[in-house]
N, C-alpha and C positions, 0 to 999 in steps of 0.2 A: 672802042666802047669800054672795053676794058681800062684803059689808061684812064679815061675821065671818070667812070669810077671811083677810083684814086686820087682825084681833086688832083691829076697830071693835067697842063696845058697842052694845046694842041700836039704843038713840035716835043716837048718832052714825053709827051705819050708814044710818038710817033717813034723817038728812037728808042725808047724804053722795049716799045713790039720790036722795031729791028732786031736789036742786041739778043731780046730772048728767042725769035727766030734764028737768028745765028749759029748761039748756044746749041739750042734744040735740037737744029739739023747739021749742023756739020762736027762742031768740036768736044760735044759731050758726046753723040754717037759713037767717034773715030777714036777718043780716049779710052771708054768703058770697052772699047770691044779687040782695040789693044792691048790692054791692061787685061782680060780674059783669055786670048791666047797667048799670053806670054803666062799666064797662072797656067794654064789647061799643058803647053808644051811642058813646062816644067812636070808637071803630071808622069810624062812619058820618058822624061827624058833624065830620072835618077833625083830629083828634087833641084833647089837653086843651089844646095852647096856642089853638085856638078858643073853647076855656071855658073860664075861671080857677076858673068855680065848680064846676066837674063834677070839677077837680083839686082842689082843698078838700075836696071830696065823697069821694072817692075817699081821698084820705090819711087821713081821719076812720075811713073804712070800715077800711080794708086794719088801723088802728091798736084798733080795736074790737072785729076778730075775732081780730086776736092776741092782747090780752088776753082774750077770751071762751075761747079754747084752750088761753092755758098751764097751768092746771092743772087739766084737766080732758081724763082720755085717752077718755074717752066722745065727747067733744067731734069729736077728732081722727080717731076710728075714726067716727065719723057723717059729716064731711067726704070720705071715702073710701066707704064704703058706698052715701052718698046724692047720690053724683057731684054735690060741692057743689065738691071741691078741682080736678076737671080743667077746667073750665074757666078756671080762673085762671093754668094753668102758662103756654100761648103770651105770655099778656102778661108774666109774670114774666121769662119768658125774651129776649122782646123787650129790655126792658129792662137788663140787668144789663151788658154791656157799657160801657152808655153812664149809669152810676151817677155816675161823676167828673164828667158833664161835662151839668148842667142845662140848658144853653140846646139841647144837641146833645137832648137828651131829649125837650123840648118839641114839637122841630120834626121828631124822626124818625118815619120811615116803618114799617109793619109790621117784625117782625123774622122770623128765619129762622122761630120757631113760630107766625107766622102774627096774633100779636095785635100792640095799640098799645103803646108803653112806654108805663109809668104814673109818674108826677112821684114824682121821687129819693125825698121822704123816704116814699114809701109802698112801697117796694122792701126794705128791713130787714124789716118785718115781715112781709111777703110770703116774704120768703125764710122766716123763721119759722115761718110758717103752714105751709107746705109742707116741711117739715123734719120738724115734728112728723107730719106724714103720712106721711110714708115712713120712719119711724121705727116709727112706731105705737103702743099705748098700751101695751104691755110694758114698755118703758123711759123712763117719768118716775120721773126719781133726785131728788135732792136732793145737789147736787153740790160738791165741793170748789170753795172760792173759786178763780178762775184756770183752771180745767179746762173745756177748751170742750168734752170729748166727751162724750156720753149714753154710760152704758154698755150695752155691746154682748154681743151671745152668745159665752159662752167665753170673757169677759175678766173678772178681774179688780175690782171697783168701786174707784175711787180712795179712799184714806184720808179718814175723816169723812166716808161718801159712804152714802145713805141708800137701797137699794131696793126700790121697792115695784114688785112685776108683776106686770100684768093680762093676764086669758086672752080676747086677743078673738073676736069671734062666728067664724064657718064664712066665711062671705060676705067679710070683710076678709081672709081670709087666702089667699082666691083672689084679690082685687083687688087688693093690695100689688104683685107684681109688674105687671100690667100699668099699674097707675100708674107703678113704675120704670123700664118700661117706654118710658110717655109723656113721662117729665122726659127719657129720653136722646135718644128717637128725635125730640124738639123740641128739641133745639139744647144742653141745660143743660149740657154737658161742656162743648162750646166756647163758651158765654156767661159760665161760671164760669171759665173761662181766658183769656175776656176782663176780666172780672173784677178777677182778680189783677192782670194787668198794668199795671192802674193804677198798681200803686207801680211799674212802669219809666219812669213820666213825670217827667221833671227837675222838681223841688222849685228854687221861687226862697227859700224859709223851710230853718231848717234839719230835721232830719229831725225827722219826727212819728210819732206812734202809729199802728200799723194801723190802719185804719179800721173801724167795726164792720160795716160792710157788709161786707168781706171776710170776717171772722168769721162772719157768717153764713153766706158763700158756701162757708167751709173745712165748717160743720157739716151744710150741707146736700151737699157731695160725700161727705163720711162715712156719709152716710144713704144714699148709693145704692151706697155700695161695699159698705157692710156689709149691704145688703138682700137681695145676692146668696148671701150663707151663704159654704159653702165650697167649694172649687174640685172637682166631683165627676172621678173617676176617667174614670167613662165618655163625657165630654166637656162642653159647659156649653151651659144652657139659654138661647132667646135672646133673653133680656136680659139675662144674663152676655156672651152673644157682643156683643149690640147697645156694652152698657158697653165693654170691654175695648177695641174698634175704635174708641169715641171716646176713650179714653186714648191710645191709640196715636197718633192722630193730633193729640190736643193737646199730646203729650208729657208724658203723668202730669197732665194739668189744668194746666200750666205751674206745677205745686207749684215745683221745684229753681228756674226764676228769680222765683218769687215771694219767697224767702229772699237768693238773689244780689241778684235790686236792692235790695233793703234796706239788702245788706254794702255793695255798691256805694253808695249814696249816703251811707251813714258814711262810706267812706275821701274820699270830694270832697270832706268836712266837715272832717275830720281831715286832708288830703292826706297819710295814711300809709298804707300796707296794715294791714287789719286784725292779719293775723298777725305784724307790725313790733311789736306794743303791743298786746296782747288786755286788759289790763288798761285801758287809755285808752280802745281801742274800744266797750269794753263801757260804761264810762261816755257813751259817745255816740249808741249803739242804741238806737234806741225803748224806752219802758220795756215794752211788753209781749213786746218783741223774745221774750227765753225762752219763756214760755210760746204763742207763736205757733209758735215752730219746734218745740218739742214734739207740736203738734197735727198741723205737717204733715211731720214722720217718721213721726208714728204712722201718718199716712194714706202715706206712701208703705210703710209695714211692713205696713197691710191690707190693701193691695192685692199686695202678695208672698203673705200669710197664704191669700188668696182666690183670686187667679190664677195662685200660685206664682211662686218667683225668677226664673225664664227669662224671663219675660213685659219684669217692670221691666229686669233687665240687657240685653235686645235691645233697649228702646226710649230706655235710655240709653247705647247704644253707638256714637255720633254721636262724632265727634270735639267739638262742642260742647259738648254735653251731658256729655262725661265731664270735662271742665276745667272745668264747672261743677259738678259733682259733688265730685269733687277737693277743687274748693275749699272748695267749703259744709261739708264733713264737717270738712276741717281746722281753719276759725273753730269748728265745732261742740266739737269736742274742745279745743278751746285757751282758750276762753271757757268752759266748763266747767271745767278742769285749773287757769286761771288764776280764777276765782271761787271754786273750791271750800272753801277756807280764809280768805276773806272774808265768805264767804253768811252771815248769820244761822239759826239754827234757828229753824226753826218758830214766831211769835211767839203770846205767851200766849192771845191772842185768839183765832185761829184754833185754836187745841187747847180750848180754849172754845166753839167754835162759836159763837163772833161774829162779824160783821160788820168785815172789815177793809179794805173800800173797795176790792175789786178786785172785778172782776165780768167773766168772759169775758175774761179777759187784759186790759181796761183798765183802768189804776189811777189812780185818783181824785186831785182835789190835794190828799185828806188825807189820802191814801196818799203819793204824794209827798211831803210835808213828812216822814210818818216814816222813808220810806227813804232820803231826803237824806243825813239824819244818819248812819247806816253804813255799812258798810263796800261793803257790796254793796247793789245794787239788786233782788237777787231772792237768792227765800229757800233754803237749802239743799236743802228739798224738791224745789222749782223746778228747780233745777239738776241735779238727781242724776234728773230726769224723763227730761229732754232728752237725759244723758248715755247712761242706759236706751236707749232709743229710737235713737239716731244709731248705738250699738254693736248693737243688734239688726239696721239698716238693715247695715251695713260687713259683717254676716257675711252677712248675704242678697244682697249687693250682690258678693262675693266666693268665695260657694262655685261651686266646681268649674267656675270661671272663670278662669281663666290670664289673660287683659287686663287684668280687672281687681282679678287680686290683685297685679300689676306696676305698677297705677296707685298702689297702695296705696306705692312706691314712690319717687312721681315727687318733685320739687320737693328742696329743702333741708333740711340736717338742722332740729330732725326731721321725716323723714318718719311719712303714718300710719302705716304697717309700727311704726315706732320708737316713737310714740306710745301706743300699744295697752300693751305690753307697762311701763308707764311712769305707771298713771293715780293717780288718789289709794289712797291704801292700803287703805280698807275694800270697792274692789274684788278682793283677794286676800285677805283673808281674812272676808270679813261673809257668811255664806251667801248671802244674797240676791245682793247683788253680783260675787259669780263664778258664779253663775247667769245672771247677764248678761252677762259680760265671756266665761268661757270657752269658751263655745261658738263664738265670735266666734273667737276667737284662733285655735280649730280650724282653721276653713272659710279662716282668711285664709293658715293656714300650710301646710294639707293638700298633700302634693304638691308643695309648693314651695318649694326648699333655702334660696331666699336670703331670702325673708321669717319661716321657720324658725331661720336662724340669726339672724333682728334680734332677734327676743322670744327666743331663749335667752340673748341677752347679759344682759338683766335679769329674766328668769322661769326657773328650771329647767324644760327641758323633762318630766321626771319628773312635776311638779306635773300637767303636760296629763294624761301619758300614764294618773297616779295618778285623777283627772275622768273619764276613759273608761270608765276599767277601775269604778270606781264605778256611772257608767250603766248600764255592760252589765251586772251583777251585778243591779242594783235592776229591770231589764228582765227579767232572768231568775226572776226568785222572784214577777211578776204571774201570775195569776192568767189562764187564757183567757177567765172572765166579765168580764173589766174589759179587757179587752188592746185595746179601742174606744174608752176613754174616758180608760186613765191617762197621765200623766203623770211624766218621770224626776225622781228623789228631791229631788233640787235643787231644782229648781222647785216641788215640793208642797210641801217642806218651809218654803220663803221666800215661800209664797203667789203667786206670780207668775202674772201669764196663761199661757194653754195656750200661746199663741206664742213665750213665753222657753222652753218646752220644749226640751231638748235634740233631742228626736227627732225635731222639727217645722223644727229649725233646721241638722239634719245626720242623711242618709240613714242610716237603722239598718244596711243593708246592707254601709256602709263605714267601722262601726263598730271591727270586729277591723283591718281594714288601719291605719285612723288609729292604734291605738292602739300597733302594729305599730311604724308611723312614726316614732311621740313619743317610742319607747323606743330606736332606732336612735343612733349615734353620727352 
């Protein structure tokens, strides 16, 4: 039943249940629970640098069961069901700090969750493994080259993005949180924020690719943020609260300087500020540099989506933090602004659904050899991702914030304030793209005369006010049966996620004032 579901024909349905029955019961069982007593002996017996071969052992396993799960959500939801995935999380967690640094690995002691770290390269797949668990078998996509995220509830699928989803049992759907549970209340926010800061470690080479171990680590904090749903009215369940207190205290999973030391170790390379040459710089950035910081605006825009604005603007309201912030958004928008009429479109391969050698934001050297040759290193899609996302971050980083709509302010012309109002031109006029831009512009301007008058010097304020007055009209003619689930006109009509929604991105309540505002001299 399940199979035809899936528009499977008889006989391909048939072997489709064999093979996940297979999976289910015999080789993802006998892997997960080999690969836990060879973690758990280790335990007892001096860690793996006592045994080289229980470390063989162990990376063999850890490599085995990620391939035995990735395609296979049966697989995934048996791991959680058959409490084969919790015992692996302390060692995983153990671990992840100390990923850069092998020798430190071998010889360290338990970690805060209580297991051994397990030898570096069995830690990728481990993150994996548990990734696809706390995801759960809903959402195996088939994904756009360069898109690290699985799609999530209420978003979107990214273009040439395939999905298929599964309805799993009763049983997983009570255990998911308290597995989310178990990844936070063992350490995984601040191991994953140790994590990151590996790229804050001086490089004697010049700068390289994110490492995919971070990638992993960015997909599995996506997994726990988006496991929580939405931020309920009546206050949050807890492992929404348990989450929330370790972001707070990592400061967002140390996402904003995992993007700063990046810039930071271009400009040492370059001895120039980025924002001196965004054009030079970007040729010096990692090559998966775009689509990395795409991934994690997006994660710091679901955790706004999830735990509301307030949350992120009080935990980046550090005087540190906000000069890092500042600054990140700025390269964001400038390295976008300045690529945008470089980027290539979309190349024929990829609109083909071919294989064009990027895979998780790392690009191949035969991807390399062909982006050498033009003009830009990442592709217009690319670009206009990130651009999405940084402008969605600025309005939720600036509504009915007075601090930080004066940050929006700071530094040399241009400022963001300046910037906004100034971007490539199919943000003012491409439906989609003022779908993303104008909402932004609201929140940055609401209320406040002097960043009001930066964006009137190059946008007619009319244009906002005429945006509003739009929303409120298309809000007004919904329907009470829908008025839980729809979305303003903009946004449905450009396809966009429920989060570009206007209504999601500025209080309905203070709809007639702004519009009010925009139309004022």
């Amino acid at each position: 039943e399940h199979g035809a579901s899936l528009g499977l024909s008889p006989g391909a349905a048939a072997a489709a249940a064999a093979l996940g029955g297979a999976v289910t019961s015999g080789l993802v069982r006998a892997v997960a629970e080999a690969l836990a007593e060879c973690l758990a002996a280790s335990a007892q017996g001096g860690g793996f640098l006592a045994s080289p071969e229980a470390a063989v052992t162990c990376v063999s396993l850890a490599v085995a069961l990620d391939c035995a799960t990735a395609g296979s959500p049966l697989a995934a939801e048996a791991l959680l069901v058959e409490n084969l995935a919790a015992p692996l999380v302390p060692h995983l967690v153990a671990g992840l700090g100390l990923v850069g640094d092998p020798a430190a690995m071998e010889a360290a002691t338990p970690g805060a969750g209580g297991g051994v770290p397990p030898p570096t390269a069995a830690l990728e797949p481990l993150l994996a493994v548990v990734t696809r668990v706390a995801n759960g078998p809903r959402f195996f996509v088939e994904q756009s080259p360069g898109d690290l995220r699985a799609v999530s509830k209420g978003a979107a699928a990214p273009r040439k993005t395939r999905e298929t989803v599964y309805k799993p049992c009763a049983r997983y759907e009570k255990l998911l949180d308290d597995f989310t549970q178990l990844l936070v209340s063992s350490g995984a926010v601040d191991a994953l924020a140790s994590l990151f800061a590996l790229c804050d470690r001086p490089k004697e080479q010049s700068v390289e690719p994110v490492p995919p171990a971070i990638l992993a680590g960015l997909r599995l904090l996506e997994s726990l943020i988006e496991s929580g749903g939405s931020f309920p009215e009546g206050g949050v369940s807890e492992g929404q609260g348990s989450l929330i207190v370790a972001l707070r205290a990592t400061a967002l999973a140390g996402l904003p300087s995992l993007l700063t030391s990046v810039l930071l170790q271009t400009e040492n390379e370059t001895r120039a500020p980025v924002l001196a040459d965004p054009i030079l710089a970007a040729s010096r950035l990692p090559a998966n540099f775009v689509p990395v910081a795409t991934v994690t605006m997006r994660l710091l825009n679901n955790i706004h989506a999830v735990f509301g604005p307030r949350e992120v603007q009080s935990v980046l309201s550090s005087s540190d933090l906000r000069v890092e912030t500042h600054h990140l958004l700025s390269v964001c928008l400038a390295i976008c602004c300045g690529e945008w009429d470089r980027a290539p479109k979309e190349s024929e391969e990829r609109r083909d659904g071919k294989d064009d050698g990027v895979h998780d934001g790392v690009t191949s050297s035969v991807d390399e050899e062909k982006t050498s040759s033009s003009s830009s290193r990442w592709t217009l899609e690319q670009i206009a991702s990130l651009l999405d996302e940084t402008l969605l971050f600025i309005g939720a980083f600036a509504l009915l914030c007075p601090a930080n709509q004066d940050m929006l302010r700071w530094g040399r012309f241009p400022t963001l304030a300046q910037r906004l109002p100034d971007l490539p031109f199919p943000y003012y006029a491409d439906v989609k793209k003022k779908a993303a831009l104008f909402p932004t512009l609201v929140a940055v301007a609401f209320r406040h005369d002097t960043n009001k008058a930066a964006i009137a010097r190059d946008l007619s304020l009319e244009t906002l006010r005429a945006f509003i007055a739009k929303e409120m009209e298309d809000d007004a003619t919904e329907t009470s049966e829908t008025s839980q689930t729809k979305q303003s006109s903009s946004a449905r009509l450009a396809g966009l996620p429920s989060r570009f929604d206007f209504a999601n991105r500025f209080p309905r309540e203070l709809w007639s004032d702004a519009a009010l505002y925009f139309a004022s001299d």
